[in-house]
C-alpha beads as a LAMMPS data file, in Angstrom:
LAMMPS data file: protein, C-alpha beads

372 atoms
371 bonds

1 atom types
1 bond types

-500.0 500.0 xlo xhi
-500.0 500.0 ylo yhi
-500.0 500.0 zlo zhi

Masses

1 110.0

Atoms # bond

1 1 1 0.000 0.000 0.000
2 1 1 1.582 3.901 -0.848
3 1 1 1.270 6.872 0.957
4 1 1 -1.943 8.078 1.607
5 1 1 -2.921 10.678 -0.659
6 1 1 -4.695 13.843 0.413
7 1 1 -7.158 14.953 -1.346
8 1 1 -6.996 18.910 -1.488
9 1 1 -9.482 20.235 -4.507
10 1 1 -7.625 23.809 -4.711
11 1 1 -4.538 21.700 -5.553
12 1 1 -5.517 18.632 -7.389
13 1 1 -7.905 20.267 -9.725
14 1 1 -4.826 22.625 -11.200
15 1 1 -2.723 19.245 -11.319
16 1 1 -2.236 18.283 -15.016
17 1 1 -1.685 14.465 -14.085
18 1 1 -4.123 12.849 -10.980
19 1 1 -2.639 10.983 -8.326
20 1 1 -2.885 7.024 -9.247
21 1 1 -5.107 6.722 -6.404
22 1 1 -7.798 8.204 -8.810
23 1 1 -7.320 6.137 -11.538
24 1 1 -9.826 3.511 -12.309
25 1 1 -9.591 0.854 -15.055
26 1 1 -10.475 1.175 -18.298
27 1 1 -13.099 -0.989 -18.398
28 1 1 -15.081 1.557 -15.435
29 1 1 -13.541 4.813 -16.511
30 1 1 -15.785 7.023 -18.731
31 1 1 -15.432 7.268 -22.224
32 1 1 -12.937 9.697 -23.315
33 1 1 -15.815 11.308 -25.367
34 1 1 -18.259 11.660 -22.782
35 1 1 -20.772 13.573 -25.413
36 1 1 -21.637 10.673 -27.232
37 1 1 -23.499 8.995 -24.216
38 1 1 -27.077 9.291 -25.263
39 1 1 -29.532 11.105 -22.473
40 1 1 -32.061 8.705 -20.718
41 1 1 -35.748 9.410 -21.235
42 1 1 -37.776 9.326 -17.502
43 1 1 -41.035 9.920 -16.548
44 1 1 -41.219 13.381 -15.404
45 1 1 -43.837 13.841 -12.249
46 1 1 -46.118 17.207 -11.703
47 1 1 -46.331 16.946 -8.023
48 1 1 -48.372 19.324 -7.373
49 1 1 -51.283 17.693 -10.259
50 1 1 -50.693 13.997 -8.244
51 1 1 -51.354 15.753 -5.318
52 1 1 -54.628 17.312 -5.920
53 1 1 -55.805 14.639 -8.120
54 1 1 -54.053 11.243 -7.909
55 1 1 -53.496 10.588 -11.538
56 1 1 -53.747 7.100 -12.279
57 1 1 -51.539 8.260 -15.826
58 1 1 -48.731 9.300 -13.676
59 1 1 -48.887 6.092 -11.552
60 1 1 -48.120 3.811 -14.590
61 1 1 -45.409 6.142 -15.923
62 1 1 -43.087 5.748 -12.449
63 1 1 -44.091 2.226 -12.224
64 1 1 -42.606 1.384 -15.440
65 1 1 -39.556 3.426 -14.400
66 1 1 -39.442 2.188 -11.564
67 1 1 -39.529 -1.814 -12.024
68 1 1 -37.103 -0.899 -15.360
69 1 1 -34.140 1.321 -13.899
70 1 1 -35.137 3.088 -10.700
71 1 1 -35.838 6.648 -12.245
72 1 1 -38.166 9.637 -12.333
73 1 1 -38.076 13.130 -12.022
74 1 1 -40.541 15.737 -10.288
75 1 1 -41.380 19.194 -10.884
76 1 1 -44.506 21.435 -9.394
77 1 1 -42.958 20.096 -6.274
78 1 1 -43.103 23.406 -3.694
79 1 1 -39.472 23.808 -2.875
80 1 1 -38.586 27.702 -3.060
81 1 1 -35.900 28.593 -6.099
82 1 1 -34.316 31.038 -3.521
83 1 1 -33.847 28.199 -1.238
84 1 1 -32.014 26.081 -3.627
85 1 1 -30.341 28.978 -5.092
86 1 1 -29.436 29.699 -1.345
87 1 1 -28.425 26.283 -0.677
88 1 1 -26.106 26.527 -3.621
89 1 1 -23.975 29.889 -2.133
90 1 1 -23.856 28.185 0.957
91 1 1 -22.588 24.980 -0.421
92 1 1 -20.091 26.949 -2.467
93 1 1 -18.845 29.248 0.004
94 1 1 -18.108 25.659 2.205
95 1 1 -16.019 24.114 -0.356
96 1 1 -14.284 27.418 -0.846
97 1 1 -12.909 27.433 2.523
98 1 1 -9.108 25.839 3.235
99 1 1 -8.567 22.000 3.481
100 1 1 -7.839 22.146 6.764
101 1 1 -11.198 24.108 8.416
102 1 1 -13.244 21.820 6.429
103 1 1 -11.818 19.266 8.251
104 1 1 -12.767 20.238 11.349
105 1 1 -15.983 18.760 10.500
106 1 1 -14.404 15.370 9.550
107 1 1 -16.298 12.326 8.938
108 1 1 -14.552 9.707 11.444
109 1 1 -14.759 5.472 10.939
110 1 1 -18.151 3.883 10.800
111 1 1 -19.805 7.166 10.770
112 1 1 -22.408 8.532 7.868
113 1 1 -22.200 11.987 8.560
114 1 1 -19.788 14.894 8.387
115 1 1 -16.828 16.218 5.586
116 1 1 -15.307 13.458 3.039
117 1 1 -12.368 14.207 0.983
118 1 1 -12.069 11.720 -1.070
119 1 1 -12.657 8.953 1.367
120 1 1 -8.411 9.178 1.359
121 1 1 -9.106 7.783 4.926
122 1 1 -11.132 4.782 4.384
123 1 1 -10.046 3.325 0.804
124 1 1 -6.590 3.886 -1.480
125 1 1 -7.426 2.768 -4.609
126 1 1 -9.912 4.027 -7.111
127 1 1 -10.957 6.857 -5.048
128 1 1 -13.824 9.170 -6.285
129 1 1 -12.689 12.704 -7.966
130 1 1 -15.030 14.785 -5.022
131 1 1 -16.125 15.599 -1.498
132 1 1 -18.754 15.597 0.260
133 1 1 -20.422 17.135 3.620
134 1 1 -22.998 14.713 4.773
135 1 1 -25.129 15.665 8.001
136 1 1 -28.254 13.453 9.857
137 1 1 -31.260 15.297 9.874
138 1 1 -34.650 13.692 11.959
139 1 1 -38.301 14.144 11.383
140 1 1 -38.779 13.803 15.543
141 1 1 -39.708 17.354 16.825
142 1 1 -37.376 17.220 19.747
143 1 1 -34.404 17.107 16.959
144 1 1 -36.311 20.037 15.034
145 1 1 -33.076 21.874 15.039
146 1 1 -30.297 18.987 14.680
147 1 1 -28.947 20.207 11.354
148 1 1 -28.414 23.783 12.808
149 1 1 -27.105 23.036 16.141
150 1 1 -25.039 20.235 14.542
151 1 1 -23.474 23.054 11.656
152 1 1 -22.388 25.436 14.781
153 1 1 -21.034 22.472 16.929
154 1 1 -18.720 21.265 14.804
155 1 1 -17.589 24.018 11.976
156 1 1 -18.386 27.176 14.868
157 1 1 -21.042 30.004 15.182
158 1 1 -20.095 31.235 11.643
159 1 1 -21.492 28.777 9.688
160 1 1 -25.020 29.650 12.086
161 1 1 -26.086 30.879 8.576
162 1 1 -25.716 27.817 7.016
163 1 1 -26.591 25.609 9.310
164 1 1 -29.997 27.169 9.037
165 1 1 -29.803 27.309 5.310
166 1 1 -29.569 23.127 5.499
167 1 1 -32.072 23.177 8.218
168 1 1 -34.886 24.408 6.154
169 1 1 -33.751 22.789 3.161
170 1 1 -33.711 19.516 5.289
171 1 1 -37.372 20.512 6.627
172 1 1 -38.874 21.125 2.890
173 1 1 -37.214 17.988 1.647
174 1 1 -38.652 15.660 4.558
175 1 1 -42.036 16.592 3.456
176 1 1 -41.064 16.337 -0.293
177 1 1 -40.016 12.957 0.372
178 1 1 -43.104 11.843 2.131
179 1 1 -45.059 13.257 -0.491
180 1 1 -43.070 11.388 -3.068
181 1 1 -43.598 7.984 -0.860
182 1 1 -47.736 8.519 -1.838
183 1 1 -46.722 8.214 -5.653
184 1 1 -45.020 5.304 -5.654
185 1 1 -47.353 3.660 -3.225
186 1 1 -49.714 4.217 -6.247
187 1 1 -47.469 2.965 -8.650
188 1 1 -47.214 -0.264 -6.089
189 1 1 -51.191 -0.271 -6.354
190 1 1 -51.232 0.425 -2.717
191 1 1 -53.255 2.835 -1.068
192 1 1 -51.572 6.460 -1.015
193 1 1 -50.650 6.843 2.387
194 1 1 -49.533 3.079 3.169
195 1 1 -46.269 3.725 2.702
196 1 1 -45.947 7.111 4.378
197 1 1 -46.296 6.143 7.795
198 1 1 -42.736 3.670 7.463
199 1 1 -40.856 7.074 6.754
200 1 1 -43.110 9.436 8.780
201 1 1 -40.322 9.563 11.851
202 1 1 -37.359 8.467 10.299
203 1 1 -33.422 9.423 10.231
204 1 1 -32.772 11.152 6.556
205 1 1 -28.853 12.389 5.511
206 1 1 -28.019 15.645 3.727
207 1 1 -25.093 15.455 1.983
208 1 1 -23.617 18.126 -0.431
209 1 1 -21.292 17.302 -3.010
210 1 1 -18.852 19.087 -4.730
211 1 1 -16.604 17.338 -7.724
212 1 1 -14.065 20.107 -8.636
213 1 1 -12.532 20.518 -12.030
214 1 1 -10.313 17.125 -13.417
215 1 1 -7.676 17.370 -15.752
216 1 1 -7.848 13.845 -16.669
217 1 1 -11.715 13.379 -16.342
218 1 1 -11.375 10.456 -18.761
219 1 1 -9.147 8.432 -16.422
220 1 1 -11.899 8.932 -12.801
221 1 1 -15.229 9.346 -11.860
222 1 1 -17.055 11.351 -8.910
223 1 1 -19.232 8.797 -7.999
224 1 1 -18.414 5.112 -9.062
225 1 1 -21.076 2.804 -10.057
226 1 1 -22.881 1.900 -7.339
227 1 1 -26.627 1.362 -6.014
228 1 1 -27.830 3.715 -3.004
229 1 1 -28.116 1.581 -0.021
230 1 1 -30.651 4.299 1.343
231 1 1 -34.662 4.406 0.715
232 1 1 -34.786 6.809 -1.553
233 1 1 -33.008 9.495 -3.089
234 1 1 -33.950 12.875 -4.269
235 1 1 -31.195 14.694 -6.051
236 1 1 -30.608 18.626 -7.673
237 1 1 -28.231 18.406 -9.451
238 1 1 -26.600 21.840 -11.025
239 1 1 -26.374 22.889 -14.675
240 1 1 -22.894 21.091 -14.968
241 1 1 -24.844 17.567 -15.130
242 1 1 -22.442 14.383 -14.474
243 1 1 -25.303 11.823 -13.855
244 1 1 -25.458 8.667 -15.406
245 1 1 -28.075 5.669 -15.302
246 1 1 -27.219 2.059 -16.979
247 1 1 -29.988 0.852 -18.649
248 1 1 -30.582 -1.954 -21.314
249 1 1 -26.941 -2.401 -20.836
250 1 1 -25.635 1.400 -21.477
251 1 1 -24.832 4.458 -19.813
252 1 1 -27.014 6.930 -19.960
253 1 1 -27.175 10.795 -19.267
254 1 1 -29.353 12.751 -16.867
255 1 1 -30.155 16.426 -18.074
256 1 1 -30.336 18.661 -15.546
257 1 1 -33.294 20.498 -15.119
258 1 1 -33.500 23.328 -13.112
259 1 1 -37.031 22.933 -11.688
260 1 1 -36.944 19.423 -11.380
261 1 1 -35.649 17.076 -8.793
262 1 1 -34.255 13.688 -9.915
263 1 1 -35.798 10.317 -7.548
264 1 1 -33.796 7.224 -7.607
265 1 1 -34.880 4.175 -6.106
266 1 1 -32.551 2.163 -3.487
267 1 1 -31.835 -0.923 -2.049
268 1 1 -34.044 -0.525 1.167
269 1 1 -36.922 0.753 -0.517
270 1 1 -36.446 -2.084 -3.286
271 1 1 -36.198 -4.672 -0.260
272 1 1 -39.160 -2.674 1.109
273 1 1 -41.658 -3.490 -2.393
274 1 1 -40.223 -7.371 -1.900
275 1 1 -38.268 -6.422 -5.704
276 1 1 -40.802 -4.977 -7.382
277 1 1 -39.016 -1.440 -7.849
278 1 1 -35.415 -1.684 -9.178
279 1 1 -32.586 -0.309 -7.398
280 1 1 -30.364 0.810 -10.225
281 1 1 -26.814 1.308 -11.088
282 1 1 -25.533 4.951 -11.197
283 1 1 -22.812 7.045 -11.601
284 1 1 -21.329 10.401 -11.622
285 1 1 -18.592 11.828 -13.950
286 1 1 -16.360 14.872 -13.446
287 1 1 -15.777 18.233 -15.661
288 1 1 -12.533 18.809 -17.381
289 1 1 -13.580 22.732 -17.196
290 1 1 -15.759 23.402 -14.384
291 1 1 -17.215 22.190 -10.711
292 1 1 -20.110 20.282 -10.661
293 1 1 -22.418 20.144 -7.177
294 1 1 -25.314 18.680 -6.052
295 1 1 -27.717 18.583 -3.164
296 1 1 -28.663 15.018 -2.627
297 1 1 -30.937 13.497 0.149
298 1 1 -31.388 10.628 1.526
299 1 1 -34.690 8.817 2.689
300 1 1 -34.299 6.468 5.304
301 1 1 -36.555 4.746 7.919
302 1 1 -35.743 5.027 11.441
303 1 1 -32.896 3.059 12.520
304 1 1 -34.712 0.368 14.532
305 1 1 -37.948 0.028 12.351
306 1 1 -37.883 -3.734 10.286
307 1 1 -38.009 -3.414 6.563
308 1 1 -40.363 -5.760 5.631
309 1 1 -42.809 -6.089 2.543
310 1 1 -46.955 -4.807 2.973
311 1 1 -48.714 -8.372 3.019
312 1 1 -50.351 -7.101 -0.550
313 1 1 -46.903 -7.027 -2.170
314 1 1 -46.014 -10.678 -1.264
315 1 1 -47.529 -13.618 -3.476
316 1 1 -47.129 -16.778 -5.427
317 1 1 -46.190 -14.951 -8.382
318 1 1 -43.492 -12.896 -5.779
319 1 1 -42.149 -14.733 -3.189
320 1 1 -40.288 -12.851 -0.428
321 1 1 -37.069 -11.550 -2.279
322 1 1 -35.653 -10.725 0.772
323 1 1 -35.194 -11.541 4.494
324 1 1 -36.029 -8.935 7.125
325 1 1 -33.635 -6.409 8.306
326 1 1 -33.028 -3.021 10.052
327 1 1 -31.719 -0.260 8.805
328 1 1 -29.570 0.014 11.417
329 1 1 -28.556 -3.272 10.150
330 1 1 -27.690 -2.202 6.744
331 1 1 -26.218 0.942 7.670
332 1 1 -23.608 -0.760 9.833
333 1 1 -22.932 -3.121 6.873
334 1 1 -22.320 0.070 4.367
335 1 1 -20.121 2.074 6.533
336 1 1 -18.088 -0.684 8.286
337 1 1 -18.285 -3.857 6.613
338 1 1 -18.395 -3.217 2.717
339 1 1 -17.656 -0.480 -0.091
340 1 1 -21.235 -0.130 -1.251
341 1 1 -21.394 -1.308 -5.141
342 1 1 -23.600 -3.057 -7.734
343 1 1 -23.983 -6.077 -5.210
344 1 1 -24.554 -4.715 -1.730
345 1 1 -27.700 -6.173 -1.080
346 1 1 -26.746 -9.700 -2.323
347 1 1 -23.580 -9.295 0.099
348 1 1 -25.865 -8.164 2.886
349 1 1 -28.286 -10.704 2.584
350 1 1 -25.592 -12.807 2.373
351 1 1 -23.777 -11.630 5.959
352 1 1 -26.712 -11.678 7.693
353 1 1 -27.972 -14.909 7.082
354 1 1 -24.862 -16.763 7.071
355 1 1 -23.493 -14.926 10.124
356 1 1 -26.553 -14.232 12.000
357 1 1 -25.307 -10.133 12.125
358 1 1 -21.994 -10.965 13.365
359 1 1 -19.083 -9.750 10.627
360 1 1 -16.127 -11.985 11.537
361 1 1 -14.506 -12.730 8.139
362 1 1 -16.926 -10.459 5.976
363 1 1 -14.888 -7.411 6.641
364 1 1 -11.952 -9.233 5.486
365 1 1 -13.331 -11.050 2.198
366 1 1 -15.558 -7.981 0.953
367 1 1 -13.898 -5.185 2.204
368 1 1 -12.288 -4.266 -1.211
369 1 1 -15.538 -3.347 -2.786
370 1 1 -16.281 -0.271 -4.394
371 1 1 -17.122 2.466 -2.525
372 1 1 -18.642 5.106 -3.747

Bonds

1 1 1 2
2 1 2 3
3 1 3 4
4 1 4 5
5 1 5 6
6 1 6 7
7 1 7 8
8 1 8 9
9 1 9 10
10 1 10 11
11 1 11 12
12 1 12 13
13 1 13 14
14 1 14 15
15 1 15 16
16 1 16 17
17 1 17 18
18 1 18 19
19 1 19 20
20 1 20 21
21 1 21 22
22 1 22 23
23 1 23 24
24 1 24 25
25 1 25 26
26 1 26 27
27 1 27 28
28 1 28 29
29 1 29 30
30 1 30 31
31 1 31 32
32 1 32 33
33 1 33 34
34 1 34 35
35 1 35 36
36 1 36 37
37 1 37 38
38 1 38 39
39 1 39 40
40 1 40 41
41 1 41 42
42 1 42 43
43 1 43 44
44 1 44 45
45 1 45 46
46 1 46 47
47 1 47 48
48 1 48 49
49 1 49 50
50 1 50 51
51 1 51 52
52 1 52 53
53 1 53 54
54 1 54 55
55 1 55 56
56 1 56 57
57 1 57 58
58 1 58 59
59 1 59 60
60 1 60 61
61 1 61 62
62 1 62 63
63 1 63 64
64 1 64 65
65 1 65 66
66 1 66 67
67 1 67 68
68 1 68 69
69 1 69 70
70 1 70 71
71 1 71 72
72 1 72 73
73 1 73 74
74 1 74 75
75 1 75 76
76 1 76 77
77 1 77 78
78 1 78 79
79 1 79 80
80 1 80 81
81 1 81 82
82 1 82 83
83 1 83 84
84 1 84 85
85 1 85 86
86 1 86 87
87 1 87 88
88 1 88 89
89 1 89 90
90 1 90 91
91 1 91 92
92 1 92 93
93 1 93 94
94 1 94 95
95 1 95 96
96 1 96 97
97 1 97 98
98 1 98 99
99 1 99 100
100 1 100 101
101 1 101 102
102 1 102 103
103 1 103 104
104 1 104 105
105 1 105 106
106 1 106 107
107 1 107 108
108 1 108 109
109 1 109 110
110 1 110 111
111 1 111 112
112 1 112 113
113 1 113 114
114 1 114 115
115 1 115 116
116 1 116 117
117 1 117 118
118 1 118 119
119 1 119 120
120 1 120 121
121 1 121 122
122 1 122 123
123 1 123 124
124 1 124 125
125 1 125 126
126 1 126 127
127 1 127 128
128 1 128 129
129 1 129 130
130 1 130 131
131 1 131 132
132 1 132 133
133 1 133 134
134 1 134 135
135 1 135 136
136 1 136 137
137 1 137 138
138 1 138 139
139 1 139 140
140 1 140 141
141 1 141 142
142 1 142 143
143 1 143 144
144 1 144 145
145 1 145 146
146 1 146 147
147 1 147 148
148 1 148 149
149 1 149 150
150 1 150 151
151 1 151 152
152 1 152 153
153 1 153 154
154 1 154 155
155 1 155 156
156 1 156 157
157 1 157 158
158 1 158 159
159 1 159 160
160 1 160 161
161 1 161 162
162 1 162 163
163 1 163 164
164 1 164 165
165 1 165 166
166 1 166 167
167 1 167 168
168 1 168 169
169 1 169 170
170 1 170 171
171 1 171 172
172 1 172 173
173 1 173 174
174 1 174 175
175 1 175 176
176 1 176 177
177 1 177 178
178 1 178 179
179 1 179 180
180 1 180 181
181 1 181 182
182 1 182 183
183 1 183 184
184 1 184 185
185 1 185 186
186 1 186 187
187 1 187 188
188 1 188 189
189 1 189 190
190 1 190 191
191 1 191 192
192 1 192 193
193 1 193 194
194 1 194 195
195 1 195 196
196 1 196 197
197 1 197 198
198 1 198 199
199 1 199 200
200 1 200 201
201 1 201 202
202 1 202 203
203 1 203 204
204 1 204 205
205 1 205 206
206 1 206 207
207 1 207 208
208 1 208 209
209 1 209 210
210 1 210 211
211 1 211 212
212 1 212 213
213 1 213 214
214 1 214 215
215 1 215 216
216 1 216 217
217 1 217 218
218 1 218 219
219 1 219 220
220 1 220 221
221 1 221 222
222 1 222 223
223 1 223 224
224 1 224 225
225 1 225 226
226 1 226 227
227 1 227 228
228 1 228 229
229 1 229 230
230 1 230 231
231 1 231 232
232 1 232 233
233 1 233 234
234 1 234 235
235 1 235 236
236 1 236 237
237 1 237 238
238 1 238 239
239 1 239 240
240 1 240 241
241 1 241 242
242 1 242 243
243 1 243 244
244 1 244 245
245 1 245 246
246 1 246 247
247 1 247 248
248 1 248 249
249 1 249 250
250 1 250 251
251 1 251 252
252 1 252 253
253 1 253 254
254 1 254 255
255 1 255 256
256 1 256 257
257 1 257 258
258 1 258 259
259 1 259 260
260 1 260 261
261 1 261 262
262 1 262 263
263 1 263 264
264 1 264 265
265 1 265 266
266 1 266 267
267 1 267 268
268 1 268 269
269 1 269 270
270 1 270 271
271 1 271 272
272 1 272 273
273 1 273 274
274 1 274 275
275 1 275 276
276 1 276 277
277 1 277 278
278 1 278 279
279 1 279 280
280 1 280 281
281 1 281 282
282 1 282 283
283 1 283 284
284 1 284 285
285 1 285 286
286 1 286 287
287 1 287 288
288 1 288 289
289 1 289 290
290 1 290 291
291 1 291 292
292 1 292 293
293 1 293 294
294 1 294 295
295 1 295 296
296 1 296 297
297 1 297 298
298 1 298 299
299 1 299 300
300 1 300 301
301 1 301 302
302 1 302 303
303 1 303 304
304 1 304 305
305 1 305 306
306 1 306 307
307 1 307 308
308 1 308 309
309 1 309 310
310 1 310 311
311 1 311 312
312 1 312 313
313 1 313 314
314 1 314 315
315 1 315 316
316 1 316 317
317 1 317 318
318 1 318 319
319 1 319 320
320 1 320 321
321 1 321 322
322 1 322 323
323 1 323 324
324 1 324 325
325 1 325 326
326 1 326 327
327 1 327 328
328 1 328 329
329 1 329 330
330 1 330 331
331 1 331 332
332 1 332 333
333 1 333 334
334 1 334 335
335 1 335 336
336 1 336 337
337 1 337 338
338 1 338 339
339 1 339 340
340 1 340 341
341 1 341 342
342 1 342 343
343 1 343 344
344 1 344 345
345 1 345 346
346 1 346 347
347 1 347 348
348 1 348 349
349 1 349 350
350 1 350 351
351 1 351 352
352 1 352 353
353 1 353 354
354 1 354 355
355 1 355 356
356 1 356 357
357 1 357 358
358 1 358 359
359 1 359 360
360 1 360 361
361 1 361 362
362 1 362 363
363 1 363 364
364 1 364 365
365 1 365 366
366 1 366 367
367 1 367 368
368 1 368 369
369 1 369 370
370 1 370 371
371 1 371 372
């Protein structure tokens, strides 16, 4: 194993050669002409119309997408441009700052939350060309102001003004989410609500990302392929773009849309419709020219609650696909057992049943995963 590497974006994103740390093999790297991957056509959701008057129309579209790759976007969906726009300066203005005060809010072993570079500390090969400040945010009204009070613990009472940025963004996109959870119960032919109540008091993550400028953008990516090991995920990304979706055995583009937020199905919620919705490979790619960011969160039940199928999801035409598990469970798996990938629910299924939720050996066989 070499020297760690440190991954410092003022620096590395002026270097004319990357660090083999970021160098991933040919067969995963992008293609050097990343204009010639075709743009993927999903369903596109008016919110607001659902909302008011449950079309059935819109229902079949994101079921399609969904048992296919995963995929939908929404617009008409209530969240304030000036907050995203102010989201955006305050997500810059982060990522701005020196290596070193960033780090003051660094993301320590086995934890989900706090400031990434690179995941230098956890893995040392084919590291992702970004970072990212991930944060826990709650839906329980005692932790109404976690994301604040968490900003000003850690980073100091100058970032007050972000932390209560993120704590309103976190609020709007809580209800967002729930919202969202009534359309796909739809899609599942389940009443709207059924699936509200699993999220109703859960433990969502924030993160921001931020992939600076590459020289070499041919040679890494920002995000390698992977599969979110969350619920679900509800993404803006900026007018930069970088996503990618592989369908029918491609990759596939993800305009950006300005009013539109970008859904992905992941393994939890797939476990949670017993594999009726696909949780689907993804990517991101990096700029050779500019910085791409994105405001991405994350869905998730609370820690303790059992994700298990409704009774009208499970039949002889679908057997159980899975076994039932925390997310507590799973979360441990992700952030201390295995580098999340295209397999990490077979691997988890896997663990747990073999080892009844003890790791001994896992860590050691799967451990060299890709993270992501």
């Amino acid at each position: 194993m070499g020297a760690a590497v440190v991954f410092d974006a003022a620096i590395l994103s002026k270097q004319e050669a990357i660090p083999a740390q970021f160098v991933w093999p040919a067969d995963e790297a992008p293609a050097a002409d990343d204009g010639a991957v075709e743009e993927i056509a999903i369903p596109v959701v008016d919110l607001g119309e659902f909302l008011a008057a449950g079309s059935g129309g819109i229902a079949r579209a994101v079921a399609e997408a969904c048992e296919r790759h995963g995929f939908f976007q929404v617009v008409n969906h209530g969240v304030d441009p000036a907050l995203l726009a102010e989201a955006y300066r305050c997500c810059d203005a982060f990522y701005a700052r020196p290596l070193a005060e960033k780090q003051r809010a660094r993301r320590r072993a086995g934890e989900n939350h706090g400031y990434a570079s690179s995941f230098t500390g956890r893995f040392d090969c084919k590291l992702p060309w970004k970072e990212t400040m991930s944060f826990n945010c709650s839906a329980a009204p005692e932790n109404a102001r976690v994301v604040a009070d968490y900003f000003v613990g850690v980073l100091g009472e100058e970032y007050r003004h972000m932390g209560e940025v993120c704590q309103e963004y976190c609020d709007v996109m809580t209800r967002l989410a729930l919202d969202i959870t009534e359309v796909l119960a739809t899609a599942l032919g389940l009443g709207r609500g059924e699936l509200r109540g699993f999220f109703a008091d859960g433990d969502p993550v924030m993160r921001l990302n931020h992939y600076p400028p590459c020289r070499q953008p041919h040679l890494t990516l920002g995000t390698g392929p992977h599969r979110d090991p969350t619920s679900l995920t509800l993404l803006h990304q900026d007018d930069v773009g970088g996503l990618q979706v592989l369908t029918d055995g491609a990759w596939r583009a993800v305009r950006p849309r300005a009013d539109a937020f970008v859904v992905n199905i992941g393994d939890t919620f797939a476990a949670l419709t017993n594999g009726r919705h696909a949780s689907c490979l993804h990517r991101a790619v990096v700029n050779g020219r500019a910085a791409r960011r994105s405001l991405t969160f994350f869905l998730n039940p609370r820690l303790d609650r059992v994700v298990s199928p409704p009774p009208a999801l499970v039949d002889a035409a679908h057997p159980r696909a899975f076994p039932d598990f925390t997310w507590r469970e799973f979360l441990e798996f992700t952030q201390t057992h295995y580098r999340s990938d295209t397999n990490t629910m077979d691997a988890f299924v896997a663990w747990i049943t073999q080892s009844n939720g003890d790791g001994r050996g896992c860590h050691e066989s799967l451990g060299k995963n890709v993270h992501t």
